[in-house]
Every structure is written in C-alpha cells, then in structure tokens.
VMD Tcl script that builds the backbone (N, CA, C; Angstrom):
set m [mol new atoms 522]
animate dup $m
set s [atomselect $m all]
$s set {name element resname resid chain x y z} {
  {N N UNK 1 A -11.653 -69.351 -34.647}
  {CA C UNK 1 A -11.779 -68.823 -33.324}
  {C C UNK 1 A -11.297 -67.373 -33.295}
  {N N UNK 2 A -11.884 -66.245 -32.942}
  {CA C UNK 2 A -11.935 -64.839 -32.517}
  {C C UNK 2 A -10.633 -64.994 -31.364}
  {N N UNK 3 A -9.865 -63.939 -32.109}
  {CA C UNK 3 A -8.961 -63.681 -30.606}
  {C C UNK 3 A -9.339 -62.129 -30.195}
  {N N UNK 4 A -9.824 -62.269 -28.693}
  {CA C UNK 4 A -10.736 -61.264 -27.971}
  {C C UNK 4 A -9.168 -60.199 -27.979}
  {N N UNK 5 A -8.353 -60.716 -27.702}
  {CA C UNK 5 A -6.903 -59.857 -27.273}
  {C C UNK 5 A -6.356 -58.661 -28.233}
  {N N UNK 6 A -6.345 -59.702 -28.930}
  {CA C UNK 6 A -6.111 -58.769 -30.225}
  {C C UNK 6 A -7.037 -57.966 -30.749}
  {N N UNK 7 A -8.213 -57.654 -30.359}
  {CA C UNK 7 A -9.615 -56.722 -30.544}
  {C C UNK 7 A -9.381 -55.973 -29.494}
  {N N UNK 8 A -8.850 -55.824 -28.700}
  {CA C UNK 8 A -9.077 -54.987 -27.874}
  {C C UNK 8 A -8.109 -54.203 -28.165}
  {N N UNK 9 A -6.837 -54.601 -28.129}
  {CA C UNK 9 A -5.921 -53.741 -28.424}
  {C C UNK 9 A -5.729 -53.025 -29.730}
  {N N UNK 10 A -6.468 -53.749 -30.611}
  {CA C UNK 10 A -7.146 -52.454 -31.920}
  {C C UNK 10 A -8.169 -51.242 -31.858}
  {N N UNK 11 A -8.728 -51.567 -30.276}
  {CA C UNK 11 A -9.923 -50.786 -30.053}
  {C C UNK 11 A -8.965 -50.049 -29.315}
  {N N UNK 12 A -7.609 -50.211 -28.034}
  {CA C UNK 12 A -7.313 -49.275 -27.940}
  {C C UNK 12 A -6.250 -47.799 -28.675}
  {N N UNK 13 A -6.202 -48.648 -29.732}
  {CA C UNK 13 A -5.011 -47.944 -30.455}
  {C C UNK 13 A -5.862 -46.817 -31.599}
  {N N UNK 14 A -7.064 -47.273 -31.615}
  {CA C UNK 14 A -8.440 -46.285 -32.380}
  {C C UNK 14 A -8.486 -45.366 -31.114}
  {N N UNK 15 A -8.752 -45.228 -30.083}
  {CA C UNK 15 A -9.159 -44.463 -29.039}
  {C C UNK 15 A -7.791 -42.940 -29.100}
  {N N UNK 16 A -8.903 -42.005 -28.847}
  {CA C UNK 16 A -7.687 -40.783 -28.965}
  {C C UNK 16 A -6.915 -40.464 -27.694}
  {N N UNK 17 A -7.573 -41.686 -26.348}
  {CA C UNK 17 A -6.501 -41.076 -24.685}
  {C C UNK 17 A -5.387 -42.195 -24.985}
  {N N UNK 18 A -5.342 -43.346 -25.917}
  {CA C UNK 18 A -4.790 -44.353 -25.479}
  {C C UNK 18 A -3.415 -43.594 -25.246}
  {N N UNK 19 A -2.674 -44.112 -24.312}
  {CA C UNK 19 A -1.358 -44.068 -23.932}
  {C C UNK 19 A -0.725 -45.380 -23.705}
  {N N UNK 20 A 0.662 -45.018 -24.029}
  {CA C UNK 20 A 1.400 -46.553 -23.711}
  {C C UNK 20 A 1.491 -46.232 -22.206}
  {N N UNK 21 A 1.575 -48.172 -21.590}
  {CA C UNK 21 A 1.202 -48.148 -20.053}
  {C C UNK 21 A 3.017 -47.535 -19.508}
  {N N UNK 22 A 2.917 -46.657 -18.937}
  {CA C UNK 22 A 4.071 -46.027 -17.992}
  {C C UNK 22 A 3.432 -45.364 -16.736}
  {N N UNK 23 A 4.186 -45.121 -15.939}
  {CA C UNK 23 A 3.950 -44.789 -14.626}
  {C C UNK 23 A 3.220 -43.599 -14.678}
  {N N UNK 24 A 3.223 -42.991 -15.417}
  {CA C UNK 24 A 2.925 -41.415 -15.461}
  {C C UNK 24 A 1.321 -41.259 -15.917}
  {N N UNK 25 A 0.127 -41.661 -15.795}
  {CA C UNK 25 A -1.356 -41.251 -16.108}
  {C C UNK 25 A -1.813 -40.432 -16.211}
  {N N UNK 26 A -1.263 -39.403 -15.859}
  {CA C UNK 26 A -1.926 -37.249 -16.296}
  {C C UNK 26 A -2.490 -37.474 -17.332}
  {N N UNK 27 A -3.406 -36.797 -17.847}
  {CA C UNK 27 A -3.928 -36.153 -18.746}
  {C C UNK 27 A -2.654 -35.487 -19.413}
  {N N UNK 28 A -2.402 -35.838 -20.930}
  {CA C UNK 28 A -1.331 -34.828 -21.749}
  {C C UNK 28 A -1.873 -33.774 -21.499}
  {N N UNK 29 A -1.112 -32.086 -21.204}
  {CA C UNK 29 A -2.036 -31.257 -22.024}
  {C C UNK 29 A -1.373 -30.296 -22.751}
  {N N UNK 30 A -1.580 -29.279 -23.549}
  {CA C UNK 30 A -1.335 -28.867 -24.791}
  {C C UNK 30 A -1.342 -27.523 -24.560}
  {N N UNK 31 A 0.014 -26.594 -25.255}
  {CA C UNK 31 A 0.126 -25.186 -24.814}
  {C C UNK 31 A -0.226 -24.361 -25.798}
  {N N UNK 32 A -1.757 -23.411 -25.588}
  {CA C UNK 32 A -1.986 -22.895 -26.520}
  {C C UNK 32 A -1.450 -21.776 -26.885}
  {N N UNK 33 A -0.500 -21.315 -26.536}
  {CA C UNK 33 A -0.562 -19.789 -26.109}
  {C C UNK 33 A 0.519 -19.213 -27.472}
  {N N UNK 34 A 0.547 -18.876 -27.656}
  {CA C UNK 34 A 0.943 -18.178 -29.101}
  {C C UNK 34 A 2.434 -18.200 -29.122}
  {N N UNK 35 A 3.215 -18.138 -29.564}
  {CA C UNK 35 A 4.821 -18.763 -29.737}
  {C C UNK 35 A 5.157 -17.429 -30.449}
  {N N UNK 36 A 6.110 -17.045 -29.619}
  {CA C UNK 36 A 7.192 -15.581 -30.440}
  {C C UNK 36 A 8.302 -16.118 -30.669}
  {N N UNK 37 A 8.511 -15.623 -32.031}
  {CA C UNK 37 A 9.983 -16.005 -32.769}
  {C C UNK 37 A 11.114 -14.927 -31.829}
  {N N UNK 38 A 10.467 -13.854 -31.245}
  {CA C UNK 38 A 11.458 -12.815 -30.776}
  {C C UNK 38 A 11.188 -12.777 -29.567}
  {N N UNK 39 A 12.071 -12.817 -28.524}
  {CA C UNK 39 A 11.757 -12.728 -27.205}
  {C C UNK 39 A 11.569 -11.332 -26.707}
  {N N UNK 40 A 12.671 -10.408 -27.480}
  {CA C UNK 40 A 12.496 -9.210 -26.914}
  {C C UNK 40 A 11.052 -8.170 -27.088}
  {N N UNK 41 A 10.532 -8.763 -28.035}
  {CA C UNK 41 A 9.546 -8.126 -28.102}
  {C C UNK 41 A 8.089 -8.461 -27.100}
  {N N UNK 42 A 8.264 -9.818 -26.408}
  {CA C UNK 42 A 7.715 -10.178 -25.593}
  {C C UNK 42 A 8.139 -9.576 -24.353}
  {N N UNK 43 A 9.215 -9.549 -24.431}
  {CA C UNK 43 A 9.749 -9.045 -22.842}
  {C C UNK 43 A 9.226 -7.164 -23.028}
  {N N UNK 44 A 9.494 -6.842 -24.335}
  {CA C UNK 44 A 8.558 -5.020 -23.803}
  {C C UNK 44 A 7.493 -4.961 -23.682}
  {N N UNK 45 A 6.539 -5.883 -23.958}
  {CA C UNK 45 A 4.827 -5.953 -24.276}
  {C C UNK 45 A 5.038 -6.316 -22.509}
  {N N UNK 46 A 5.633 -6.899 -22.035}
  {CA C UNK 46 A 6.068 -7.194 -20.654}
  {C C UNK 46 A 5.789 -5.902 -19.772}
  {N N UNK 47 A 7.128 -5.628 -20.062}
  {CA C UNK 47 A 7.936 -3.964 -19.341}
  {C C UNK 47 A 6.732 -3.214 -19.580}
  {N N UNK 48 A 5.894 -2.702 -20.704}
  {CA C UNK 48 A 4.978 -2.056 -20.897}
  {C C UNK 48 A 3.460 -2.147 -19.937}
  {N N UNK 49 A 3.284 -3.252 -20.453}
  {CA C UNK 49 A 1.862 -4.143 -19.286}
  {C C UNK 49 A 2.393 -3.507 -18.166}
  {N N UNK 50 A 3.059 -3.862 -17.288}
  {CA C UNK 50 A 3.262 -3.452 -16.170}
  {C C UNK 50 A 3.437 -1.924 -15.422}
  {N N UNK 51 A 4.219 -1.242 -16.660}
  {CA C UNK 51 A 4.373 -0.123 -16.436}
  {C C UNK 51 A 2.845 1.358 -16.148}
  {N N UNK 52 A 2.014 0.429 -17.084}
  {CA C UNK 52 A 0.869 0.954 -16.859}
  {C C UNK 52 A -0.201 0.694 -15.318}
  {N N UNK 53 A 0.092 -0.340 -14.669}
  {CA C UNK 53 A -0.407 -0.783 -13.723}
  {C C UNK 53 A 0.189 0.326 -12.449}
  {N N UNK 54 A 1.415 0.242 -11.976}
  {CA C UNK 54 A 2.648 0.714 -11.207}
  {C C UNK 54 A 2.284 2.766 -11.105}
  {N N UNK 55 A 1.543 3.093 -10.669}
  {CA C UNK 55 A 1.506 4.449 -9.973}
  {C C UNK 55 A 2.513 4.921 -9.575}
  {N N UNK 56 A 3.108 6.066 -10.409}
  {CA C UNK 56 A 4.679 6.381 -9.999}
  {C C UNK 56 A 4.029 7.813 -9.071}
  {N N UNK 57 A 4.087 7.840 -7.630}
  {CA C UNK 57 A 4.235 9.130 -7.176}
  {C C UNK 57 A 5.041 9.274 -6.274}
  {N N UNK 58 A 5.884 10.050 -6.226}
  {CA C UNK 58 A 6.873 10.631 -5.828}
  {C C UNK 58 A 6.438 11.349 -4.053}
  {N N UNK 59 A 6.427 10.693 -3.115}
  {CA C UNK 59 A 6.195 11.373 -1.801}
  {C C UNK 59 A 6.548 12.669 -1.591}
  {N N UNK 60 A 7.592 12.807 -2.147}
  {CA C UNK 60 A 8.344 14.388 -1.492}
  {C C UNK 60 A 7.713 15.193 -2.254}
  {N N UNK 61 A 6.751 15.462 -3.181}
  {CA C UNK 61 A 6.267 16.254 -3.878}
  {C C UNK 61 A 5.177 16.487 -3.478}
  {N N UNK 62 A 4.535 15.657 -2.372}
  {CA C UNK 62 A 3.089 15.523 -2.117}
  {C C UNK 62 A 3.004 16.794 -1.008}
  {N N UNK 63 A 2.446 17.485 -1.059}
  {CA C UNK 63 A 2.171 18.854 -0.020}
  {C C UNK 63 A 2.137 18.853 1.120}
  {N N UNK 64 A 0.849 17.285 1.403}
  {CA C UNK 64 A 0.608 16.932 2.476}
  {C C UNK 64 A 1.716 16.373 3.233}
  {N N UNK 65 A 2.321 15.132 2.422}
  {CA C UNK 65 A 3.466 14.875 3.169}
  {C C UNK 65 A 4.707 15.658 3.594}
  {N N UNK 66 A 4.615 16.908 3.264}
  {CA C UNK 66 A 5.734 17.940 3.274}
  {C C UNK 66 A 4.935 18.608 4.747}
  {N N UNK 67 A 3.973 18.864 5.066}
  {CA C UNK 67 A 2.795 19.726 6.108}
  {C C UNK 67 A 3.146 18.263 6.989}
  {N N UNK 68 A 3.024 17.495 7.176}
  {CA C UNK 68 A 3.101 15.945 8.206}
  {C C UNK 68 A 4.431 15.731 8.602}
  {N N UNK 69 A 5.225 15.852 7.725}
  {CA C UNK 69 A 6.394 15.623 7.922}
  {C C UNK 69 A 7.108 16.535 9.293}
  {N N UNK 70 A 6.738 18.536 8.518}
  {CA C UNK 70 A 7.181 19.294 9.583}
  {C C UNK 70 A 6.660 19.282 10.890}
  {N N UNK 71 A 4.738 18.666 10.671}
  {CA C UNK 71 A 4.438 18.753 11.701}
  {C C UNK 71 A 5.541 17.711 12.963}
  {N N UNK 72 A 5.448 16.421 12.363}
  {CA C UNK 72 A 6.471 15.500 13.651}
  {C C UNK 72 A 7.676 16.283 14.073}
  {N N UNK 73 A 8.215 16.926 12.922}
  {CA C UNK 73 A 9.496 17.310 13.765}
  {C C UNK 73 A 8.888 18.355 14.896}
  {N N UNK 74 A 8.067 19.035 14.525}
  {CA C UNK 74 A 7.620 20.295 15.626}
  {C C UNK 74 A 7.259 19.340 16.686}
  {N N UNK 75 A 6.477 18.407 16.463}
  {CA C UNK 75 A 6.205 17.366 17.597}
  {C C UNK 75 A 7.382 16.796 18.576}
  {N N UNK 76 A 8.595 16.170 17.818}
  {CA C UNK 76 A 9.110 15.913 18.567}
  {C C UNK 76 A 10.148 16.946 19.488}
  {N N UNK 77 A 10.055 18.005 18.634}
  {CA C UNK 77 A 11.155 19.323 19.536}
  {C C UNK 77 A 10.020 19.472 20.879}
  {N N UNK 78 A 8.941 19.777 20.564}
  {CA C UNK 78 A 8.139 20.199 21.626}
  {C C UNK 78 A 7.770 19.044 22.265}
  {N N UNK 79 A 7.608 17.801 23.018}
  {CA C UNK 79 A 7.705 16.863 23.603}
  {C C UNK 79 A 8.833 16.716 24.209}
  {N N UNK 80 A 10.052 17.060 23.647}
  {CA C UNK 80 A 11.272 16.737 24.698}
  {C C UNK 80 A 11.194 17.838 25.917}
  {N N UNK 81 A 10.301 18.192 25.739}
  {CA C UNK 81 A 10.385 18.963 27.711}
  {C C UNK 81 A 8.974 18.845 28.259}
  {N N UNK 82 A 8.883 17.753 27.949}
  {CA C UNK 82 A 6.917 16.662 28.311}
  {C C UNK 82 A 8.231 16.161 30.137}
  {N N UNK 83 A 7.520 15.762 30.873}
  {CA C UNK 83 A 7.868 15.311 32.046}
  {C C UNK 83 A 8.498 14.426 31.873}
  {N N UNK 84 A 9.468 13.463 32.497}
  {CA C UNK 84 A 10.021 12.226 32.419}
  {C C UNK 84 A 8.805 11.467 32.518}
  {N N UNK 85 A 8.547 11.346 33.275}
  {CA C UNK 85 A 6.853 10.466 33.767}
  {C C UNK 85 A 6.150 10.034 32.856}
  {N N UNK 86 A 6.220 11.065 32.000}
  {CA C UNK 86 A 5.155 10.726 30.192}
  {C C UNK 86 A 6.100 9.948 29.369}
  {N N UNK 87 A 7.175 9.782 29.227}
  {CA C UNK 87 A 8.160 9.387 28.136}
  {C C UNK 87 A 7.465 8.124 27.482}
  {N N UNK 88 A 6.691 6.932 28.923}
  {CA C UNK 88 A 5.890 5.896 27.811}
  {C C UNK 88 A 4.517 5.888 27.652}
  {N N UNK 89 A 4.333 7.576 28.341}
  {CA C UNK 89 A 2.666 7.927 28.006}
  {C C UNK 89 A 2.069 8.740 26.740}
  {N N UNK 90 A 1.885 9.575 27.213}
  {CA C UNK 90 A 1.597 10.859 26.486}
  {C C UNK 90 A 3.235 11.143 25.026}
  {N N UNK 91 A 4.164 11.307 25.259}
  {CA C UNK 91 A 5.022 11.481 24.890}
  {C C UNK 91 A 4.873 10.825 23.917}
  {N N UNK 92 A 4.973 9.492 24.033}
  {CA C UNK 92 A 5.310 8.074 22.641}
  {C C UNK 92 A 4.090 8.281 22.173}
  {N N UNK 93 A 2.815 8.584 22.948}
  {CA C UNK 93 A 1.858 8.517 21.888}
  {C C UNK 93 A 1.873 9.478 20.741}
  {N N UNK 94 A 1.985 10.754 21.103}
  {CA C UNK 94 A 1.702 12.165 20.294}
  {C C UNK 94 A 3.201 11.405 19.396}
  {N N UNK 95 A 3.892 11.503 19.772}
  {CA C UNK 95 A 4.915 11.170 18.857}
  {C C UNK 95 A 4.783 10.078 17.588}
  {N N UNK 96 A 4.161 8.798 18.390}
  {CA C UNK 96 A 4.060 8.000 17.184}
  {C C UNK 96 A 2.961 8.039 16.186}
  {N N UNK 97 A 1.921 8.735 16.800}
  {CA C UNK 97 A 0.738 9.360 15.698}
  {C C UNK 97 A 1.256 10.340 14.598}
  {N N UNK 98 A 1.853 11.178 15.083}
  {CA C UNK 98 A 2.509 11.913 14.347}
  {C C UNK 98 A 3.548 11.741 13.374}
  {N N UNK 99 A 4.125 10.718 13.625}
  {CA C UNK 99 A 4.813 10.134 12.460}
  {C C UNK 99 A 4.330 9.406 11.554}
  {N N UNK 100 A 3.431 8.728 12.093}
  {CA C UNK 100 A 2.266 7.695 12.142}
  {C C UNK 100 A 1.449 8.443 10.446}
  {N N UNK 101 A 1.402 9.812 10.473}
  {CA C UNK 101 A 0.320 10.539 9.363}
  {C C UNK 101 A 1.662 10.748 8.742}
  {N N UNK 102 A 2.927 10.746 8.708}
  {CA C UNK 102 A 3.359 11.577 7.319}
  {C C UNK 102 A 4.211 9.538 6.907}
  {N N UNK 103 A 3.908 9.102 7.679}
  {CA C UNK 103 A 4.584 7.506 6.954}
  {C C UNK 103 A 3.742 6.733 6.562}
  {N N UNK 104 A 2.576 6.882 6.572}
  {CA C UNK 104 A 1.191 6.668 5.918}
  {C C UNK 104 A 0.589 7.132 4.288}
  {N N UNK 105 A 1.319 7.997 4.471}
  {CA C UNK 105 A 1.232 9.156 2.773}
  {C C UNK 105 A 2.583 8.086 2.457}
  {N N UNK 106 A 3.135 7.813 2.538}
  {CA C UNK 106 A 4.497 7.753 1.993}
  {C C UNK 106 A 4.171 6.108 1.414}
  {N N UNK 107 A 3.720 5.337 2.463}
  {CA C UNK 107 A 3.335 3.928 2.884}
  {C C UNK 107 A 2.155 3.982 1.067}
  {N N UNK 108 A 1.293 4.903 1.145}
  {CA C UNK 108 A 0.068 4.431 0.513}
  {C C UNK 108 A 0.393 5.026 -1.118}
  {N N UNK 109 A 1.421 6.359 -1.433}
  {CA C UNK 109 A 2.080 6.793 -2.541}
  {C C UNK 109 A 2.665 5.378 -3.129}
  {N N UNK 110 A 3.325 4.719 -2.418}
  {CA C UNK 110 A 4.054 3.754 -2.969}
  {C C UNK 110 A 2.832 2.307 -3.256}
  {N N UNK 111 A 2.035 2.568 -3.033}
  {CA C UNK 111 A 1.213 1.736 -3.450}
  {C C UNK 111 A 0.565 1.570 -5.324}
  {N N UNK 112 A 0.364 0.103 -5.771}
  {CA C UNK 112 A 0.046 0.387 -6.884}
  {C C UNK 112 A -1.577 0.604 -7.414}
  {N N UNK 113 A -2.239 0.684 -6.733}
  {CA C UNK 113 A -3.292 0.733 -7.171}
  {C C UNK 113 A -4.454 2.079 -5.902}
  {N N UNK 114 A -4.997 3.201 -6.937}
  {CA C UNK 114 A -5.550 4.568 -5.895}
  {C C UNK 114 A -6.478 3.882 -4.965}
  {N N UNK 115 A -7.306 2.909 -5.176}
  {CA C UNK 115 A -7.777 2.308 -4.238}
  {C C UNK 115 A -7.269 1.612 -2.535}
  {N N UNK 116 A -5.977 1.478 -2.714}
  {CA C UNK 116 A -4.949 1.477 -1.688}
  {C C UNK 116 A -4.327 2.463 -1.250}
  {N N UNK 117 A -3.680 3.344 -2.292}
  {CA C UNK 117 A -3.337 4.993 -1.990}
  {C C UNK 117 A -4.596 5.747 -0.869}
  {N N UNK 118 A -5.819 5.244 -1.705}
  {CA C UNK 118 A -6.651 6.049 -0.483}
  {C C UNK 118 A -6.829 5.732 0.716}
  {N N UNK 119 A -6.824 4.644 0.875}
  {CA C UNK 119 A -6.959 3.689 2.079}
  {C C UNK 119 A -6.212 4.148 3.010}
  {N N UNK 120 A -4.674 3.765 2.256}
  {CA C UNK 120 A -3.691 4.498 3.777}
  {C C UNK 120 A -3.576 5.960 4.013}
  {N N UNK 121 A -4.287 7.208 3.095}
  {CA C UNK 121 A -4.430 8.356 3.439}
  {C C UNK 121 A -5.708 8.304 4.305}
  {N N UNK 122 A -6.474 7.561 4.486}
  {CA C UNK 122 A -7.815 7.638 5.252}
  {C C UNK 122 A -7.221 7.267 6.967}
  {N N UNK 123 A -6.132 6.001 6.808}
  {CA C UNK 123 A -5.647 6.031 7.813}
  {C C UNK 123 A -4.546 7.249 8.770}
  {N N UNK 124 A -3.872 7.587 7.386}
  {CA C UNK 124 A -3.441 8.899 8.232}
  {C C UNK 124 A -4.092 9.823 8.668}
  {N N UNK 125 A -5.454 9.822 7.772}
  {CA C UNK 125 A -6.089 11.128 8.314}
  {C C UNK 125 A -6.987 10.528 9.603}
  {N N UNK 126 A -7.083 9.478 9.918}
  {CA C UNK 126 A -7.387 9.270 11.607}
  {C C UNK 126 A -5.809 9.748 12.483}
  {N N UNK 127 A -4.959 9.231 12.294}
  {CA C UNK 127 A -3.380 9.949 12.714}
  {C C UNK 127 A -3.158 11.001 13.154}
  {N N UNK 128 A -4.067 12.021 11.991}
  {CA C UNK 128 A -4.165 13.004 12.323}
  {C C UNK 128 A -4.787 13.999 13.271}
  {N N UNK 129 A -6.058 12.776 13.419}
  {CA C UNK 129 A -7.105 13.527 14.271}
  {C C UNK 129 A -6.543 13.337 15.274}
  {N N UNK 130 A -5.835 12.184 15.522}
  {CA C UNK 130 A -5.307 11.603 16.990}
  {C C UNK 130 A -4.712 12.366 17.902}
  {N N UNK 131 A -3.120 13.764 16.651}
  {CA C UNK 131 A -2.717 14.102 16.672}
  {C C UNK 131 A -3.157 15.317 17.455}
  {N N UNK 132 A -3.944 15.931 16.766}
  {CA C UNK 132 A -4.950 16.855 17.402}
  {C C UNK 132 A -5.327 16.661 18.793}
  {N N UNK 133 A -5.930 16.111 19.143}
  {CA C UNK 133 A -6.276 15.183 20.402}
  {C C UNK 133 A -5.343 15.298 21.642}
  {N N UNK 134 A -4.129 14.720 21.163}
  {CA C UNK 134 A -2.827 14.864 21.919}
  {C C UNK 134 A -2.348 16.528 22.272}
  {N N UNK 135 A -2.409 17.268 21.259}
  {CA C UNK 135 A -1.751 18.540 20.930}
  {C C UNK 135 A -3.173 18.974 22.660}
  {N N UNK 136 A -3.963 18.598 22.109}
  {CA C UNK 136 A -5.135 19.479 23.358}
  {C C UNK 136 A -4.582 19.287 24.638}
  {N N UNK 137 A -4.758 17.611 24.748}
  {CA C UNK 137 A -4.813 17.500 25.965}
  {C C UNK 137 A -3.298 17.666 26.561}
  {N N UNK 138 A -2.217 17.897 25.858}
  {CA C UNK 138 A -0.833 18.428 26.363}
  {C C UNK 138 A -1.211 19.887 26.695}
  {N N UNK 139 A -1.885 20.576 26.449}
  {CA C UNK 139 A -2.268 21.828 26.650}
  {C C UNK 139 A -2.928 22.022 27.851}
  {N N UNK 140 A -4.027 20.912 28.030}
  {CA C UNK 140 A -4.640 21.120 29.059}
  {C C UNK 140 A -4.038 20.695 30.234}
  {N N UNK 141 A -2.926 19.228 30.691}
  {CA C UNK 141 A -2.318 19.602 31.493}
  {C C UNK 141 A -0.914 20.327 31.699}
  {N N UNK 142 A -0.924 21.277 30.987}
  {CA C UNK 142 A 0.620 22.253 31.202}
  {C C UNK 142 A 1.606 21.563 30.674}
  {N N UNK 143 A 1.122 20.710 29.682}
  {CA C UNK 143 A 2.868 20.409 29.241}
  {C C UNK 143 A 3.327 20.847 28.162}
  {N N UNK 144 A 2.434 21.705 28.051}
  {CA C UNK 144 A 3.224 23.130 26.523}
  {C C UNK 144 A 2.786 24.163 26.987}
  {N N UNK 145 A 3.111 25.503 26.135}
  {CA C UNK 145 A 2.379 26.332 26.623}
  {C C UNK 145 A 1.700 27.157 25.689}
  {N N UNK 146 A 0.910 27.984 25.567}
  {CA C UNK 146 A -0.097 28.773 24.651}
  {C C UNK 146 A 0.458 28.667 23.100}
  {N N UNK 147 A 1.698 29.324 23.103}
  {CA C UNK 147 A 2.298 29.623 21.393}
  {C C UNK 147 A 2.646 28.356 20.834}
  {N N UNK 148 A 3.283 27.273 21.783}
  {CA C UNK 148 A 3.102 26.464 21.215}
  {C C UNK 148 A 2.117 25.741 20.541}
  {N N UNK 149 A 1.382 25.576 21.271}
  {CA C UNK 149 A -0.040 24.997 21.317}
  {C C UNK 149 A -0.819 25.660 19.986}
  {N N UNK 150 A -1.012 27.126 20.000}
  {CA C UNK 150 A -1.314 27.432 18.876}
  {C C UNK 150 A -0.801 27.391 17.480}
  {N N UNK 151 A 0.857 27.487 17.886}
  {CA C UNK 151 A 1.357 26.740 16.380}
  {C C UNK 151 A 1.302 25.813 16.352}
  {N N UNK 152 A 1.137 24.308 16.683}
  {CA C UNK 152 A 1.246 23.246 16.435}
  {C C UNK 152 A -0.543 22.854 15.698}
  {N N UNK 153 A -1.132 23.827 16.673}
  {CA C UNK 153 A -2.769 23.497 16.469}
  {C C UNK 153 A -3.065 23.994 14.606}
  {N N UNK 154 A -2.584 24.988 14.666}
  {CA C UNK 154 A -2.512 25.912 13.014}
  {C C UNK 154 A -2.036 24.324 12.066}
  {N N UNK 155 A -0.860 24.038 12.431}
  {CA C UNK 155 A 0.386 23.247 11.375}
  {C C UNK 155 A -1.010 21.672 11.468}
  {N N UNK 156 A -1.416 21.234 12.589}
  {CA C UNK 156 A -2.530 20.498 12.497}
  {C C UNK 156 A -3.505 20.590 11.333}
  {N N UNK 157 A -4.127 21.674 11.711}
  {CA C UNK 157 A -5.482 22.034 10.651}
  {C C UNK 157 A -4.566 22.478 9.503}
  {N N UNK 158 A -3.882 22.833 8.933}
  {CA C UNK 158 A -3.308 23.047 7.797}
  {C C UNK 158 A -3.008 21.814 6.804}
  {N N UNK 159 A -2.560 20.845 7.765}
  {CA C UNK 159 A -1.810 18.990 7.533}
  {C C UNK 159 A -3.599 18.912 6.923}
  {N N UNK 160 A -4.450 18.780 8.178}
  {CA C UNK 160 A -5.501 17.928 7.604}
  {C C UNK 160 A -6.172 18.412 6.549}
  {N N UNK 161 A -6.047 19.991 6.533}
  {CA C UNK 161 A -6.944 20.507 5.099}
  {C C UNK 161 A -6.448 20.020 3.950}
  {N N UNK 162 A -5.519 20.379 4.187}
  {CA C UNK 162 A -4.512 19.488 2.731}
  {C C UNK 162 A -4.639 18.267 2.602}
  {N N UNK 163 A -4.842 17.277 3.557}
  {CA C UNK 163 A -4.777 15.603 3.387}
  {C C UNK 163 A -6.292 16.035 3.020}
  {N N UNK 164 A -7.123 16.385 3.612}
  {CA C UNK 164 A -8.567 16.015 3.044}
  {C C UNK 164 A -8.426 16.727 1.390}
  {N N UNK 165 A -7.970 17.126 1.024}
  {CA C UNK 165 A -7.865 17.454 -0.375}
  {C C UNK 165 A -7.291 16.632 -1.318}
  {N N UNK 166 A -6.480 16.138 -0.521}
  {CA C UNK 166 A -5.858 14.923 -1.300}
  {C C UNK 166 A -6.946 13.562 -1.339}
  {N N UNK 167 A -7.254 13.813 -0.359}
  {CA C UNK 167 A -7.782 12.621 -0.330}
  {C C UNK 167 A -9.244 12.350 -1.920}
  {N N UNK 168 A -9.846 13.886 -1.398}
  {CA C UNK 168 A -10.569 14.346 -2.571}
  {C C UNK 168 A -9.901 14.137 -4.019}
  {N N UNK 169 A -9.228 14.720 -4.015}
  {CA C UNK 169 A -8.692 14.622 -5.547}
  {C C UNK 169 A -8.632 12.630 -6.145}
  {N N UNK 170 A -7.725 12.271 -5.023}
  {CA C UNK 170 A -7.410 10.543 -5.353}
  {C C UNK 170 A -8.649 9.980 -5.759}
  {N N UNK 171 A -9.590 10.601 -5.073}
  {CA C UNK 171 A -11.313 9.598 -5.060}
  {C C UNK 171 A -11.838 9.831 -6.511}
  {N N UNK 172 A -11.905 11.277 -6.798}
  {CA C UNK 172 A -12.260 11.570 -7.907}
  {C C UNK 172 A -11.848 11.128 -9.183}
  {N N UNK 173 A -10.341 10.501 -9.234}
  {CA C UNK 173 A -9.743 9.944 -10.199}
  {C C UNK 173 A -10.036 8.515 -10.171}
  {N N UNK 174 A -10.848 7.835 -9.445}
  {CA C UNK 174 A -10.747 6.478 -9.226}
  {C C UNK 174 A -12.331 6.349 -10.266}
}
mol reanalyze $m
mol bondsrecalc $m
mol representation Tube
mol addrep $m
C-alpha cells in the first residue's frame, strides 16, 4: 500500500518556496545590493552624490537681491507717512510685495534644483511688477511726492532689469 502522506511531503521538500509552516507567509526576499567591507567609503560616495545635486548660492552675492532688498527698505521709509487710513490698504500691500521680491530670490537661491530657482525668481518678478503698480498709484493719489516717486520708480526698473537678467542667465544654464 502507497502512503499518499509521505509523497507529498517529498514533493514538498523538492519544491524551491517550501517553507516550514509558521505564522509568517511573505515571500523570503534577498538583498542584492553589493556589501562594503568599509563603511567610510560608502558614507563619501554618500557626502559626494549629494554634494553634486545641492546648488550652493549664496543670496547676498546675488545683485538682484542686493537692488530688492534696498528697494523695501526705501519702501518702507517712504510709506510711513502713507495716511493712517491706508495702514491695512495700500500701505501693507506695497510693503508686502516688496519684500515679497527680495524673499523670493532668497526663497528660490536656496533651492536645489535651477528649475525651482527659476520658478521663485519668476514669482518675484510678478512682485515686482506689483511693486511698480503700487509706487504709481501712491503717486497718483498724493501719498508721495515727485522725487520720491522718481527714485523709487528708477530703484524699480533697475531691481527688474537685473532680475530679468538673472532670470536669463539661470534658463540658459538649465
């Protein structure tokens, strides 16, 4: 007489999934990945990989952000004698646009990849236009007056010639 029992369990011990029965049924699986006797040399192939990814630029060196920067402060000296009335109009706006373009350069420098760098210079350079915008229409109702207006308008178009140059240059390297 054939014992069926004992055939089977020869058939499973030939089979290459057999596992002994435990709670655990996963799929084994197997680490291919290459084994270093030295760690440190893994850890610089590390430090290295990365270092190449990581865009080191330095904000304060950037022209534009140096032209954005002065512009807010000129912004905010010349706004503190905007009307009380404007303080959550006109006032906060020109103000926060204006900060708005030189923390945008700063925001997108620190970024790792120029495809993002450009991005948030595209956004400052709407910031900028905004900026512009504001600078007018404070002009047009009397809440600066001529010299101001014309220096701030100059330090404007100066900010954006330069950001659009930057912006140029970043594209070209991409």
């Amino acid at each position: 007489m054939i014992d069926y029992r004992q055939q089977t369990t020869d058939r499973r011990l030939q089979t290459a999934d057999y596992r002994p029965q435990t709670a655990d049924y996963r799929p084994q699986t197997t680490d291919y990945r290459p084994q270093t006797t030295d760690h440190r040399l893994r850890t610089k192939k590390l430090i290295n990989k990365g270092r190449r990814r990581i865009m080191g630029r330095d904000y304060r060196k950037i022209k534009a952000w140096k032209l954005a920067d002065e512009l807010a402060v000129l912004i905010y000296k010349s706004t503190g004698d905007f009307p009380k009335s404007e303080i959550y109009g006109l006032t906060s706006q020109i103000r926060r646009a204006a900060v708005s373009v030189a923390a945008n350069i700063v925001e997108g420098a620190s970024r790792k990849t120029k495809l993002d760098y450009s991005h948030f210079l595209y956004i400052s350079r709407g910031s900028l236009a905004e900026v512009g915008y504001y600078i007018h229409l404070s002009r047009r109702l009397d809440f600066i007056d001529d010299n101001k207006c014309t220096k701030l308008g100059r330090l404007q178009q100066e900010t954006a010639a330069t950001l659009y140059g930057l912006i140029k240059s970043v594209e070209s390297e991409t």
